[in-house]
N, C-alpha and C positions, 0 to 999 in steps of 0.2 A: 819389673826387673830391667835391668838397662841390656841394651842392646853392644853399646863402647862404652869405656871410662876412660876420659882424654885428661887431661893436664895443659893447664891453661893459666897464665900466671903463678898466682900463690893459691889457687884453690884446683877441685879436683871437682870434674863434670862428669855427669850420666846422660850417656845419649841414647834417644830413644827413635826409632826408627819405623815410620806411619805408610802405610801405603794407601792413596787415595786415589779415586776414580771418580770424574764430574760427569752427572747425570751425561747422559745420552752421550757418550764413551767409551771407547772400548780400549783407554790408553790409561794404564794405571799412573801416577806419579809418586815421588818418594817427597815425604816430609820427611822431618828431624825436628823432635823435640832436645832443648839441652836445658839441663836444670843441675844446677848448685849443690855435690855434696856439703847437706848441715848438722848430720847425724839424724836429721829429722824428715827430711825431704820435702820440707812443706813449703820452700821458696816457689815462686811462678818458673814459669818453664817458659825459656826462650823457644820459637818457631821458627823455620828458615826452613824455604826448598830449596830442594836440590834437583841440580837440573840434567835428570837421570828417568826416564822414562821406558816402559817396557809393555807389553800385551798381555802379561799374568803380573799375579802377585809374585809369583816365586823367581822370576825370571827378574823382578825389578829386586827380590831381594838379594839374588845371585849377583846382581850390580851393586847394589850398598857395602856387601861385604866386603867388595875390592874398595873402599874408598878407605884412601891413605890419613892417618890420625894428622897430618899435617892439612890437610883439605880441611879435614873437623873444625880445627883449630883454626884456620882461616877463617871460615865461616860465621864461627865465632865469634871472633875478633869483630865480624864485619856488623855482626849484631847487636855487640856491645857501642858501638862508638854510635 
């Protein structure tokens, strides 16, 4: 299930939102998956972090959720070209 669905040219994206933590860490970080609605979902999923960091999971997700669909979109953009 997507997390956002942003609008980005002529297509319409599902953003998916990861929280990881690298061994011997006690700092979680946020990914972002974005993948292509196709009716099918079966495209690859672009990856990009964000540079948004926290001490829980829920605390790093209490930060994702302020991120402005214009950020997304940025992002985006930066991972497409």
């Amino acid at each position: 299930m997507a997390w956002r669905v942003i609008a980005y040219g002529d297509k319409v994206w599902h953003v998916a939102a990861l929280a990881e933590r690298p061994a011997h860490s006690c700092v979680w970080h946020l990914r972002l998956s974005f993948r292509v609605d196709s009716g099918r979902m079966q495209e690859p999923a672009l990856w990009a972090d964000y540079p948004v960091e926290a001490s829980s999971r829920s605390a790093l997700f209490l930060h994702a959720d302020r991120i402005p669909e214009t950020a997304l979109a940025r992002l985006l953009a930066e991972r497409l070209t």
